[in-house]
N, C-alpha and C positions, 0 to 999 in steps of 0.2 A: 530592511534586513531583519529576519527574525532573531536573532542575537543581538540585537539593539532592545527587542523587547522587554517588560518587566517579566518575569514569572508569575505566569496563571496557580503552576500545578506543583509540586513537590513530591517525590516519592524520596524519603530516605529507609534504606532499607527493608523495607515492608516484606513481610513472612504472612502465609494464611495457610492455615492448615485446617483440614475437615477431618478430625478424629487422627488418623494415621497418614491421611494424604496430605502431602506440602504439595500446596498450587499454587503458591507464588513465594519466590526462594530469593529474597534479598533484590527486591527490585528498589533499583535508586538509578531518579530520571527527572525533568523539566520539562513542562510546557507551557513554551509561552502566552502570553496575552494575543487574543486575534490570530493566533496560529489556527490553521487546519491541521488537524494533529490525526496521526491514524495508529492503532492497533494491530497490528498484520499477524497471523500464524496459524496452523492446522487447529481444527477443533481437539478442545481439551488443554489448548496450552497456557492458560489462564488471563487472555485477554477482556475474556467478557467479564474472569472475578476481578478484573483489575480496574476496569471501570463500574464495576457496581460499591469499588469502596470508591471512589470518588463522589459517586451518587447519595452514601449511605446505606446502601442495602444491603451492602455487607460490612461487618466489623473484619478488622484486621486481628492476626496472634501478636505481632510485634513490628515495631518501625512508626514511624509518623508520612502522616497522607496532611502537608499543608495545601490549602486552599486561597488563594490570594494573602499568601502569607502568613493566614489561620492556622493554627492544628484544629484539625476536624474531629476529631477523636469523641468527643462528645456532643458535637452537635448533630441533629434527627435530622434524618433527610430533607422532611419537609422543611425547614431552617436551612440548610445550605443556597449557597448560589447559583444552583446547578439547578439543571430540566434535562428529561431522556426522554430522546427520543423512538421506542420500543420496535422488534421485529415486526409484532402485528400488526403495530399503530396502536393499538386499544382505543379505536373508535367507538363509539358507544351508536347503535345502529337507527336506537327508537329516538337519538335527538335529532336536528338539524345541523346544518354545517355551521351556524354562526352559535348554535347551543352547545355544539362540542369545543369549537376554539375557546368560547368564552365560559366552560366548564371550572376554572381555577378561577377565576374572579369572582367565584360563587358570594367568600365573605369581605371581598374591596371593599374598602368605605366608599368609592366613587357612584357618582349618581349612574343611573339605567341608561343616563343619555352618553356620560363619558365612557361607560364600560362598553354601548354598544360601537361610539366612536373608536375604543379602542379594538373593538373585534374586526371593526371594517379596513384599520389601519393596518391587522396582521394580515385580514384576507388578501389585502392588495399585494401586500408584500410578500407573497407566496403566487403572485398572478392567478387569487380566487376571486377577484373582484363581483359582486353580483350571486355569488354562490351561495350567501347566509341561509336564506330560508331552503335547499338544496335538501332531501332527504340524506341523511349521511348512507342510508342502506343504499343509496342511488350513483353511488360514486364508481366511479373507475380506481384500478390502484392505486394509480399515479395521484389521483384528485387527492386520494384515501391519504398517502404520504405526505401531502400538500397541506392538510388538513392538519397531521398531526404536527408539523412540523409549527403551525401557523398557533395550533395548542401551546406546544413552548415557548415558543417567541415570545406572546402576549403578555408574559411574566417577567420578562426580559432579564433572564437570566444573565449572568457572568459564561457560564460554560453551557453548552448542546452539548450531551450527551446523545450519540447515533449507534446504537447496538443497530449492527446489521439494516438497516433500513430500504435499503434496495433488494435484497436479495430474493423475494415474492414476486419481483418483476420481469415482463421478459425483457429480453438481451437488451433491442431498440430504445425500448422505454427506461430500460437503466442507466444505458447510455445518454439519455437525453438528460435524467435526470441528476446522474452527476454532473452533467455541465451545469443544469439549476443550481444543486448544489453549492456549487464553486463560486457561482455568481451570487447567491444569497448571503453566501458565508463575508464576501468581501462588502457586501451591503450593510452589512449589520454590524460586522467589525468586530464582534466577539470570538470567544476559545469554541471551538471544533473539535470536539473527540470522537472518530470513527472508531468502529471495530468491526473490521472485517476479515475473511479468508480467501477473500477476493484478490489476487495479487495487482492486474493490470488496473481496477478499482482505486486503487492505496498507492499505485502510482500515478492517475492521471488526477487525483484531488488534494492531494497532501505538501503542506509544507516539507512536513518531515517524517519520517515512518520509523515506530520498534517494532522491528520483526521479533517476537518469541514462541521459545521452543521449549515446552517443559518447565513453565515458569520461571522463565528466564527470559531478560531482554538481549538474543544471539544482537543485535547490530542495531543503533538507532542513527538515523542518515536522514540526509536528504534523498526524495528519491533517484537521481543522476548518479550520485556517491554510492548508492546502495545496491545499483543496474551497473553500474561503469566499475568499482572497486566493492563487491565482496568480503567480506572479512572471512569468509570460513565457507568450504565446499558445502554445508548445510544451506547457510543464507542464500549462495548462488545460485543452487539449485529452484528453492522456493520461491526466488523474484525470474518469473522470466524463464526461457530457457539455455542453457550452457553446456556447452561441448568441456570432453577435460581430456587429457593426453598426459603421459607420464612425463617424467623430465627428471633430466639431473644434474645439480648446480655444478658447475665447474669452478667458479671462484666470485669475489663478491669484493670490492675495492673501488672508491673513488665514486661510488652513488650508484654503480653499476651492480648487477648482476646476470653472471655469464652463463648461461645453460644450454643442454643439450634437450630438445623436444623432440619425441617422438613424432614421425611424419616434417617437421618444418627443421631440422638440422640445430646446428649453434646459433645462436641469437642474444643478444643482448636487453636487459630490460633495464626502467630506471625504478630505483630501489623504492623509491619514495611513491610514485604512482602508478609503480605498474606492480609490486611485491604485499602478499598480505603475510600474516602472519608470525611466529619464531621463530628463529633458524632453527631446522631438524634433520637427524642424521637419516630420517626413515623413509629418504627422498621425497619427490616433489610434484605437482601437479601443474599442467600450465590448465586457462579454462581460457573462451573466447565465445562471443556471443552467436546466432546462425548468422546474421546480419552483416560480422565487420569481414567475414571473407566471402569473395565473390566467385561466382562460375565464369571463366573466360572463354566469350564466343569465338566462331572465326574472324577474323583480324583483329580480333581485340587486344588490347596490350596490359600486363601488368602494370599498376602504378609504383610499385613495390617490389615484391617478391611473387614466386607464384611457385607449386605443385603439382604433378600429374595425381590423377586421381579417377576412380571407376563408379558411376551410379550407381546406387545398391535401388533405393527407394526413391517412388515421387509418387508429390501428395497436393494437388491440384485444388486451389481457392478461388480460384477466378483472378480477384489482384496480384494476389502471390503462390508462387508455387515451392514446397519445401525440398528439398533432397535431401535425402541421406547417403554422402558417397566417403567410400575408403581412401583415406591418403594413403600413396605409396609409403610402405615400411609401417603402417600401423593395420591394428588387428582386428578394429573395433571402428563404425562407422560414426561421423560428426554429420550433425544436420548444418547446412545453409538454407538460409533465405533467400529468393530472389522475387523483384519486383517483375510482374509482367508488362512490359511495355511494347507499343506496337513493334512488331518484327524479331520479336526476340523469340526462337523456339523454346518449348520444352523439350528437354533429352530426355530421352528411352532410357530406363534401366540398361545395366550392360555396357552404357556409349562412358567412354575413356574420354577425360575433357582435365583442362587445365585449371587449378584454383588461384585465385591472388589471395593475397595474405599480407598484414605491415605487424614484424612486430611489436608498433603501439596499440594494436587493439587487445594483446595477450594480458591476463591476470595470472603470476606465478602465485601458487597456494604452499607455501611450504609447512 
């Protein structure tokens, strides 16, 4: 369990400000030891300045950035226990692949023969085995990431710092490479800090994810926690996508709360996992993923509840196809997702079809 963990990382209220701009507004956060840790949020919102004070490459205005229990605050980067791994790579093009990993060992006391032992140990460990003498200019992306990645290791940092690292790659190849990734990360056993703007990225690698927005940590979760409860119509929106319907509480007693939702009538939710937020007089929002309600064929039966409802839109993937249809009694269309499976049509726009719905899959947003 990662809460069994010690603490890698410490943010106590850390402030940065660039002349008049505050980029990071009071962040205070942990990261475990051996976590895969992610960064998530729109460009500009101070995830990259937030990992470059852990790196050193940036001074903070105010707050403490401990480090395995360090205050950091005066130690130079190159001193820290940290290694980043960069957007470009910063492969150097005129060396070889076993002269770039083993670029940091330049002043080791170790002999020629343990340094190259150790370059051969990182290459394996990155599945470059045999690629040393490799022109670096001769690589593929992916090698190219392989490479950098196999750069930090060799130093065997405390914390992987990953500014963006996939993101030069195509779709395939990033996909494969996060599962690399994933699997590296649990090999070597150390802190993981992505940062990405990649949403589906930061949930298919991450122990745990802060979403921030504006220098602020909006929500720090597990990803499950983070997809499944929301804390705020912002976060829901940027993990994923969510439908949201108006609603309005009717009363709130005994763990429950009773509301009326636009398109799905009165319903009940449970306060504690299905309710985010304050109570507020300024009404309420229900939200609901495309996934947890379904289109019902002919003869199909609800497992739950279910709604009439009219195709507005379809959007055609080959696995899955999305609709956009209007529930009776609302103004504004929700997408669903459905899985294509042999014999199941696609409806025409226009074609009037029934939805199932349970309301455990709703998030009330008050």
């Amino acid at each position: 369990m990662t809460s069994d963990k010690p603490t890698m990382i410490e943010f106590q209220d850390v402030h940065k400000y660039y002349s008049d701009y505050h980029a990071l507004r009071g962040i205070s956060a942990t990261i475990k030891a051996g976590e895969f840790f992610s960064l998530l949020g729109p460009s500009g919102c101070g995830k990259t300045t937030l990992l470059r004070t852990i790196a050193g490459f940036e001074g903070i205005s105010s707050g403490v950035v401990l480090i395995d229990g360090k205050d950091v605050a005066s130690v130079p980067a190159n001193q820290r226990p940290t290694n980043m791994v960069f957007q470009s790579y910063a492969i150097f093009p005129h060396l070889t692949v076993a002269q770039n990993v083993g670029f940091g060992l330049r002043k080791d006391p170790r002999s020629a023969a343990d340094k190259a032992r150790a370059v051969d140990e990182a290459l394996a460990m990155v599945g470059l085995s045999g690629y040393g003498g490799r022109a670096a200019n001769a690589l593929s992306g992916g090698q190219r990431q392989r490479v950098a990645l196999a750069r930090a290791l060799i130093l065997k940092p405390k914390v992987l710092l990953l500014d963006e690292p996939l993101s030069a790659l195509d779709k395939k190849l990033r996909e494969n490479m996060q599962v690399e990734l994933i699997k590296l990360q649990r090999q070597v056993g150390i802190t993981f800090i992505l940062v990405t703007h990649d949403q589906e990225e930061a949930l298919v690698m991450s122990d745990r994810i802060a979403v921030m927005f504006e220098g602020q940590i909006a929500q720090l979760d597990s990803p499950e926690r983070l997809y499944r409860l929301p804390k705020t119509r912002a976060v829901a929106n940027f993990i994923g996508t969510m439908n949201f319907l108006s609603a309005q509480i009717l009363s709130e007693a005994g763990g429950l709360v009773e509301v009326e939702a636009q398109g799905f009538g009165r319903l009940q939710l449970d306060a504690q996992k299905q309710v985010t937020g304050s109570p507020s007089a300024t009404g309420a929002t229900i939200g609901f993923r495309p996934e947890t309600a379904t289109l019902l064929f002919e003869g199909q039966q609800a497992t739950d509840r279910e709604t009439m409802a009219r195709v507005e839109e379809v959007v055609y993937y080959g696995d899955m196809t999305y609709y956009d249809v209007l529930l009776d009694g609302t103004s504004a269309a929700v997408r669903l997702s459905m899985r294509n499976v042999f014999g199941r049509p696609v409806l025409d726009i226009g074609t009037r079809t029934r939805v199932g719905w349970s309301p455990g899959a709703l998030v009330l947003f008050r």
